[in-house]
N, CA, C and O atoms as CSV, one atom per row, in Angstrom:
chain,resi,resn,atom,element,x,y,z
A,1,UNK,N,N,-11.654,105.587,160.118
A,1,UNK,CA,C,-12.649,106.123,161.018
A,1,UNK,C,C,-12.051,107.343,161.738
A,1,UNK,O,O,-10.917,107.233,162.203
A,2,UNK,N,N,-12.843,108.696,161.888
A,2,UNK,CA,C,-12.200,109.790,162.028
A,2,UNK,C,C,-12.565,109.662,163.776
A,2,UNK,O,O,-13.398,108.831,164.139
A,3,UNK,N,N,-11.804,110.632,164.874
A,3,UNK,CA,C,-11.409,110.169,165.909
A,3,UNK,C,C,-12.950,111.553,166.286
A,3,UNK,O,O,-13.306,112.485,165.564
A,4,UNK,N,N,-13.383,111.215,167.351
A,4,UNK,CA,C,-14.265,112.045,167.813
A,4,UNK,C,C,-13.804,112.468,169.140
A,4,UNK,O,O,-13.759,111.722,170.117
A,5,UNK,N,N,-13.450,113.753,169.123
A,5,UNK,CA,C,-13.198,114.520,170.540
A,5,UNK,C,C,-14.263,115.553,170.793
A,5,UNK,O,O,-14.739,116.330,169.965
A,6,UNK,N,N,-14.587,115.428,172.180
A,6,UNK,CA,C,-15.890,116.179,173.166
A,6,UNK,C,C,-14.676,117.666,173.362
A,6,UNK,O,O,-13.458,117.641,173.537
A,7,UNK,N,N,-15.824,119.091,173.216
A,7,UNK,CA,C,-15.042,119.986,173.261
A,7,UNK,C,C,-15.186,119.851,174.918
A,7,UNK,O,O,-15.728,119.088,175.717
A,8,UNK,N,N,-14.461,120.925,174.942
A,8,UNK,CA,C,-14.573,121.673,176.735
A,8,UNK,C,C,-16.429,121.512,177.113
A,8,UNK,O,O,-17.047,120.646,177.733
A,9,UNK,N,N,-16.729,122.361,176.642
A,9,UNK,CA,C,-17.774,122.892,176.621
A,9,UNK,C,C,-18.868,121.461,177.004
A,9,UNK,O,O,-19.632,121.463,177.970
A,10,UNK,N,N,-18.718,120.207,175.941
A,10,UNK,CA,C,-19.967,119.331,176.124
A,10,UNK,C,C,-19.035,118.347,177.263
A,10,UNK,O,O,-19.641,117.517,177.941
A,11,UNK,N,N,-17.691,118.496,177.392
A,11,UNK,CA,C,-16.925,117.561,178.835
A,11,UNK,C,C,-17.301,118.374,180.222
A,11,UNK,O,O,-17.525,117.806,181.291
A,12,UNK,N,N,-17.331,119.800,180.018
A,12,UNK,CA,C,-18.354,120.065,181.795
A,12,UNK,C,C,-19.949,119.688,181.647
A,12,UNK,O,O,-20.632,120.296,182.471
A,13,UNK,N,N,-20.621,118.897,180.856
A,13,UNK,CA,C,-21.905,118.780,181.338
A,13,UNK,C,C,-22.261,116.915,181.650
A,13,UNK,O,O,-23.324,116.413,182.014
A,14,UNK,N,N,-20.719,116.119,181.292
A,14,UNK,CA,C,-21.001,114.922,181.922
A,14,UNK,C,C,-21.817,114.850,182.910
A,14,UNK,O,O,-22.907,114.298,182.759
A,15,UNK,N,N,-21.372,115.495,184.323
A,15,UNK,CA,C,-22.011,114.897,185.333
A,15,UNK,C,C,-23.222,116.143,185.710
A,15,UNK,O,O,-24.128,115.803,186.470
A,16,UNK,N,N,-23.216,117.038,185.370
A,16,UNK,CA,C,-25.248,117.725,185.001
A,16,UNK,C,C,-26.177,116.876,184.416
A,16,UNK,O,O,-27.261,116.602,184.931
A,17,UNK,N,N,-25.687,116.356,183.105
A,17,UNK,CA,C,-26.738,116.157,182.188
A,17,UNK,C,C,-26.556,114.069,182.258
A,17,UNK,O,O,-27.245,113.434,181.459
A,18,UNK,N,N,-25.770,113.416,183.083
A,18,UNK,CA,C,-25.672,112.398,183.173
A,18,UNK,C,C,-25.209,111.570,182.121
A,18,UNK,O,O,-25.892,110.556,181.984
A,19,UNK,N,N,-24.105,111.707,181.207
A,19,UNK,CA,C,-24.438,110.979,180.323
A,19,UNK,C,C,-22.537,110.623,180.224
A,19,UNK,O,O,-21.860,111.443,180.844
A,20,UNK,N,N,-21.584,109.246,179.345
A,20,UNK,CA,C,-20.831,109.156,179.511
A,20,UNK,C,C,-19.905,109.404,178.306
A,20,UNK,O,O,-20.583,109.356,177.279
A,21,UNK,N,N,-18.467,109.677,178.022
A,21,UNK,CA,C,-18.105,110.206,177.087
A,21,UNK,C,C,-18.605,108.611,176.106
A,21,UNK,O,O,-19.513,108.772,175.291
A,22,UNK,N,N,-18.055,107.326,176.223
A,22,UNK,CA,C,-18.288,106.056,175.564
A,22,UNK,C,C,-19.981,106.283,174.778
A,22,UNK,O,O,-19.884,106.036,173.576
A,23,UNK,N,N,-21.589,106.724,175.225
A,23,UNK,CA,C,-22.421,106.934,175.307
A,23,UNK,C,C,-22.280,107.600,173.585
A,23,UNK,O,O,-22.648,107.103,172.521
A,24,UNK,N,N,-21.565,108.962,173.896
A,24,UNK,CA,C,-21.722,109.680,173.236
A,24,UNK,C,C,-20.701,109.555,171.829
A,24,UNK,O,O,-20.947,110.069,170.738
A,25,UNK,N,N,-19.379,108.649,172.214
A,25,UNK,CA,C,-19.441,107.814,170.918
A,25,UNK,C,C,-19.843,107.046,170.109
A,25,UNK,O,O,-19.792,107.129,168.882
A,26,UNK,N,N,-20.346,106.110,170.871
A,26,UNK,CA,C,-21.705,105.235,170.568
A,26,UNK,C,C,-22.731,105.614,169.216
A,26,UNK,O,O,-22.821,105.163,168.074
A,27,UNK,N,N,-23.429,106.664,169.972
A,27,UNK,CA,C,-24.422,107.569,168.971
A,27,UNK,C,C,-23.830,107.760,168.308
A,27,UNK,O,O,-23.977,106.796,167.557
A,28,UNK,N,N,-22.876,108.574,167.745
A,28,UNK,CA,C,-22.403,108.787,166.793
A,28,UNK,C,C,-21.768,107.989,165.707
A,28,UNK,O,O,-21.564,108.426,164.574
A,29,UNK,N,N,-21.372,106.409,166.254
A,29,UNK,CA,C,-21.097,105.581,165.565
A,29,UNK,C,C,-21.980,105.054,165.125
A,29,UNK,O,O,-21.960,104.462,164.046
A,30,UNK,N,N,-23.046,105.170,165.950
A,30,UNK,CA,C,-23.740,103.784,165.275
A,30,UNK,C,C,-25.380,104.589,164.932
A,30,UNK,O,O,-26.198,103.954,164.267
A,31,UNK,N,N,-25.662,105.724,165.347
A,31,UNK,CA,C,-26.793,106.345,165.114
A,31,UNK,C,C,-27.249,107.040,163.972
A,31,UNK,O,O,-26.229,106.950,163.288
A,32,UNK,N,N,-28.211,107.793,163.139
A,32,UNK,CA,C,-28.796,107.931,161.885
A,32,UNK,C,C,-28.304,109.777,161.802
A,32,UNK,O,O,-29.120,110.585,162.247
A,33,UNK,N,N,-27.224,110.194,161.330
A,33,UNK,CA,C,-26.549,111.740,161.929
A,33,UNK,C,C,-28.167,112.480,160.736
A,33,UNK,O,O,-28.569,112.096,159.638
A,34,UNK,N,N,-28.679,113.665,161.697
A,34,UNK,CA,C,-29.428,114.534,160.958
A,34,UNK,C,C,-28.844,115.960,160.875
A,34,UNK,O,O,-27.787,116.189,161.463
A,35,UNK,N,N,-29.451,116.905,160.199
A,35,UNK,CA,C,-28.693,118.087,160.476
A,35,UNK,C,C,-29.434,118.774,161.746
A,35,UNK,O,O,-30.567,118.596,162.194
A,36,UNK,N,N,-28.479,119.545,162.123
A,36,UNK,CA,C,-29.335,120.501,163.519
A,36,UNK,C,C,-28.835,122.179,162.522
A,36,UNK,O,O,-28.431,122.478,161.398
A,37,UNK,N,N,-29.193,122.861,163.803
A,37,UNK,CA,C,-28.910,124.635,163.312
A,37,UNK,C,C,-27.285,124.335,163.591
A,37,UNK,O,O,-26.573,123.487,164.129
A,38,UNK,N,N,-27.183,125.546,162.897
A,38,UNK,CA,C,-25.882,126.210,162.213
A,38,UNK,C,C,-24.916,125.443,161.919
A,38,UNK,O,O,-23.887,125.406,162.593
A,39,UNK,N,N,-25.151,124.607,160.696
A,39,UNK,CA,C,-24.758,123.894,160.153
A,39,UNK,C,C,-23.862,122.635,160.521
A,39,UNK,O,O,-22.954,122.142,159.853
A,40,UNK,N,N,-24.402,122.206,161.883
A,40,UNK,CA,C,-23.925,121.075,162.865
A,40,UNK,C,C,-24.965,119.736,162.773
A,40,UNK,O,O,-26.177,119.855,162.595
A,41,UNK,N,N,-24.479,118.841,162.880
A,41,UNK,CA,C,-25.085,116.997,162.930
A,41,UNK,C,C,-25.480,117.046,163.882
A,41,UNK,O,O,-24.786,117.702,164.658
A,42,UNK,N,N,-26.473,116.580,164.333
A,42,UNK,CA,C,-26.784,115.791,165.673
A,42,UNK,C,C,-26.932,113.614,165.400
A,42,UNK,O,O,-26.678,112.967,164.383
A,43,UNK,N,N,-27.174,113.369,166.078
A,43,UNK,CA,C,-27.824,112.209,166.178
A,43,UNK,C,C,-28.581,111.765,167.750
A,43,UNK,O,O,-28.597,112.490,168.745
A,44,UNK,N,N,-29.101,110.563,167.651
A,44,UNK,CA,C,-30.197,110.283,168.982
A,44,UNK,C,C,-29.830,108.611,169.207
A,44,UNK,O,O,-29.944,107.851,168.246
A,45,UNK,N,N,-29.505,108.241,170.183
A,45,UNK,CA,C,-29.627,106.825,170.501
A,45,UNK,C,C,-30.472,106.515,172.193
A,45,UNK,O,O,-30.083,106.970,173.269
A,46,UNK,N,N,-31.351,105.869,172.026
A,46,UNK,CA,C,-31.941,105.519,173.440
A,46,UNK,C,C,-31.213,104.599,174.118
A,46,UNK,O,O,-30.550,103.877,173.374
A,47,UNK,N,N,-31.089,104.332,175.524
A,47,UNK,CA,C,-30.224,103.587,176.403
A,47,UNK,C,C,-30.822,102.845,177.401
A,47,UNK,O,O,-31.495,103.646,178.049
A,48,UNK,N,N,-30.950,101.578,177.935
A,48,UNK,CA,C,-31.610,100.983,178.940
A,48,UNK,C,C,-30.688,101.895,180.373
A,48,UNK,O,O,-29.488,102.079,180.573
A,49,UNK,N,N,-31.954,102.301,181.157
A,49,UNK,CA,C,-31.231,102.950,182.515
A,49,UNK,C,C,-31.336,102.840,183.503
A,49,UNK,O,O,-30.513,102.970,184.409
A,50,UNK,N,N,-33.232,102.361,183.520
A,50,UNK,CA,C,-33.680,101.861,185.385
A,50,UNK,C,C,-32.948,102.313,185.560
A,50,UNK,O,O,-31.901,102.038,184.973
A,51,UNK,N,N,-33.038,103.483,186.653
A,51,UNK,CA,C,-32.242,104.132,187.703
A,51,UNK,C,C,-32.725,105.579,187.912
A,51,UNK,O,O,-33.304,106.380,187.178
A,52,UNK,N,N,-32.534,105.599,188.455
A,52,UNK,CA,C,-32.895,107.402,189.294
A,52,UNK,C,C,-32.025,107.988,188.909
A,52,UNK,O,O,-30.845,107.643,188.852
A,53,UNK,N,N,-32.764,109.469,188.431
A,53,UNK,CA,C,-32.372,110.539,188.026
A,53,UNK,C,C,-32.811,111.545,188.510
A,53,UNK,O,O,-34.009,111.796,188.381
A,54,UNK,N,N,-32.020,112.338,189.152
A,54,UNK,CA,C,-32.787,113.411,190.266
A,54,UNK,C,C,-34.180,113.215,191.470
A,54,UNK,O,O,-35.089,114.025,191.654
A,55,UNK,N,N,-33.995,112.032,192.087
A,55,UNK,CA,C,-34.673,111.608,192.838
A,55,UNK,C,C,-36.043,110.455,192.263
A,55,UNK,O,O,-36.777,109.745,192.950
A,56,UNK,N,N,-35.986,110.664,190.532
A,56,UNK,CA,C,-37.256,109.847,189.752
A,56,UNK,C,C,-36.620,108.725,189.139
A,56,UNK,O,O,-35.684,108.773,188.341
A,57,UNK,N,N,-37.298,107.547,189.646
A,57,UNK,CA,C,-37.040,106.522,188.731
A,57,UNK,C,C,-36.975,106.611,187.024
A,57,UNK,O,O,-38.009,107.106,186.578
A,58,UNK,N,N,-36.211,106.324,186.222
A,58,UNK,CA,C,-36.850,106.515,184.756
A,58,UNK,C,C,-35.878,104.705,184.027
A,58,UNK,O,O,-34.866,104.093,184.367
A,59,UNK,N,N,-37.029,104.499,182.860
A,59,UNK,CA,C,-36.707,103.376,182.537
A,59,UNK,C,C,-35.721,103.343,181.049
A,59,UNK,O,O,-35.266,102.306,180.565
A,60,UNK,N,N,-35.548,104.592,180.537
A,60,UNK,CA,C,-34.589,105.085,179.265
A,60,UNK,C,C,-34.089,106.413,179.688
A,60,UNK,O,O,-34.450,107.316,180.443
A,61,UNK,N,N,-33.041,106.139,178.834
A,61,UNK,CA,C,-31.985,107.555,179.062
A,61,UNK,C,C,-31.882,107.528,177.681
A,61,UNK,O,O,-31.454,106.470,177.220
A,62,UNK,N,N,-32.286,108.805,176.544
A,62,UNK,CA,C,-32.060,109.097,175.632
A,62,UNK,C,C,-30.451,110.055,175.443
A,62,UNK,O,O,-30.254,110.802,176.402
A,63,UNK,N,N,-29.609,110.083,174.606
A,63,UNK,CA,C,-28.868,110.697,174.493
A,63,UNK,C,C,-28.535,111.152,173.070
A,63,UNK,O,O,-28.416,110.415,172.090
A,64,UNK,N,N,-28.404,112.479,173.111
A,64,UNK,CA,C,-28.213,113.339,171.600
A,64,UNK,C,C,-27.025,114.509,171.242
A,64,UNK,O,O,-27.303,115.671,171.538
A,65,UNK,N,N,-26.106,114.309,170.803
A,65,UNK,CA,C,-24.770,114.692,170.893
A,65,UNK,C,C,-25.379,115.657,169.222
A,65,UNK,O,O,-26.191,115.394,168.335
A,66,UNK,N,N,-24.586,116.629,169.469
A,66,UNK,CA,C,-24.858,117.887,168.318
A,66,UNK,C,C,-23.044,118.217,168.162
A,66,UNK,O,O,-22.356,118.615,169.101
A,67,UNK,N,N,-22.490,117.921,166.660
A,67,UNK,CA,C,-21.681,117.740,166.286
A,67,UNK,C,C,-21.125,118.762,165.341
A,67,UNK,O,O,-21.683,119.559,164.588
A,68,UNK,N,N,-19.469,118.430,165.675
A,68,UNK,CA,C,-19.152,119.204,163.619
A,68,UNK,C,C,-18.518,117.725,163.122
A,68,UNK,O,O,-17.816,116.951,163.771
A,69,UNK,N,N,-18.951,117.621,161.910
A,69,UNK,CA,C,-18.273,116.806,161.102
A,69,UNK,C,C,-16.797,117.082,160.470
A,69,UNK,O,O,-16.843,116.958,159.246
A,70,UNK,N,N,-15.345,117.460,161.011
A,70,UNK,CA,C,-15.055,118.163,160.639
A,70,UNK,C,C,-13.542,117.436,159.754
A,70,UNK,O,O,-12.984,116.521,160.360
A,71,UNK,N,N,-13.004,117.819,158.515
A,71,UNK,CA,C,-12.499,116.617,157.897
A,71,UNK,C,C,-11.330,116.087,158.293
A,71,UNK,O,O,-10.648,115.647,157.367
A,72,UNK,N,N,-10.833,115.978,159.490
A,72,UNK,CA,C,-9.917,115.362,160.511
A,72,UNK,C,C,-10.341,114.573,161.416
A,72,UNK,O,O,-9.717,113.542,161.669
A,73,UNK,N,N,-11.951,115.046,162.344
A,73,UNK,CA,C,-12.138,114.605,163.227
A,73,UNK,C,C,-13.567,114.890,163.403
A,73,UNK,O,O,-14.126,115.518,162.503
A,74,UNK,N,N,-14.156,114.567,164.303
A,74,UNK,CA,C,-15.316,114.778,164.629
A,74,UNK,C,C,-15.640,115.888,166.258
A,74,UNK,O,O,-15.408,115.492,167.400
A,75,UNK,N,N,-16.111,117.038,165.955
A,75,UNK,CA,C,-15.928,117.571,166.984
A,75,UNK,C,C,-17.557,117.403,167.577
A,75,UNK,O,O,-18.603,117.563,166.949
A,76,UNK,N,N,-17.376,117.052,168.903
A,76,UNK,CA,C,-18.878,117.499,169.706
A,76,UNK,C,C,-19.278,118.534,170.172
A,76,UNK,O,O,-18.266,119.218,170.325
A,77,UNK,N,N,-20.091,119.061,170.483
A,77,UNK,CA,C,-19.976,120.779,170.516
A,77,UNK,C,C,-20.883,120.514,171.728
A,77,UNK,O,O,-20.583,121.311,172.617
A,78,UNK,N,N,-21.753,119.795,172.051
A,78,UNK,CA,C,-22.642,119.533,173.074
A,78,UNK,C,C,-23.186,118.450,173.006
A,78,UNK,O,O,-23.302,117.724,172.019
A,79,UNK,N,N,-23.609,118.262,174.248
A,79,UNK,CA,C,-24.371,116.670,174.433
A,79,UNK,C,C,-25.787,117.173,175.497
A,79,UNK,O,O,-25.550,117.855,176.494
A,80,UNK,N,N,-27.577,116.657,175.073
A,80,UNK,CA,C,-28.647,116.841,175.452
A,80,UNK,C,C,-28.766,114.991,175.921
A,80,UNK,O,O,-28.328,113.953,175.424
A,81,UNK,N,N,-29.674,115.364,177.228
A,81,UNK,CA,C,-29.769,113.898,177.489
A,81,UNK,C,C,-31.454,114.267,177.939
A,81,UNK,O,O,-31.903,115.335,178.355
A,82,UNK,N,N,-32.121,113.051,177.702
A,82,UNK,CA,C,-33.610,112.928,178.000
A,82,UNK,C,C,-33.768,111.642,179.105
A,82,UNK,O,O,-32.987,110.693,179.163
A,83,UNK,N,N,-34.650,111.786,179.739
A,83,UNK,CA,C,-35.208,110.585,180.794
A,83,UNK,C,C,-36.423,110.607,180.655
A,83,UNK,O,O,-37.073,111.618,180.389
A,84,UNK,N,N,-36.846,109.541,180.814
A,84,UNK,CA,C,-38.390,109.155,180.324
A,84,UNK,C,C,-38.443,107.108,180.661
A,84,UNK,O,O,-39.462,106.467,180.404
């Protein structure tokens, strides 16, 4: 199993976009990888969250990590999070 490291880039938006590095291994382990643009993976896993998010209750936290598959490791290039 190849090791997945979060670049710089998707480790400053932990605490913006709410979401945890474990989260975003998760998806990637265990989620359905599609392709996104420029020739990067994404995948999508939904999360139980009840809890407030910017002052709104929400009852799921979606999370979607956009990847390189790369043949050492797995790089994350960014992480999108949804509430709903």
């Amino acid at each position: 199993m190849k090791p997945i490291r979060l670049s710089h880039h998707a480790r400053s938006y932990f605490s913006s976009r709410g979401f945890s590095e474990e989260e975003v291994v998760y998806a990637i382990r265990t989620g359905t990888w599609t392709p996104a643009s420029r020739s990067r993976l994404e995948c999508r896993i939904d999360v139980t969250f009840d809890a407030r998010w910017n002052g709104r209750l929400y009852a799921t936290k979606q999370v979607r990590p956009v990847f390189v598959d790369e043949p050492d490791e797995i790089v994350v290039v960014t992480v999108y999070t949804y509430y709903f």
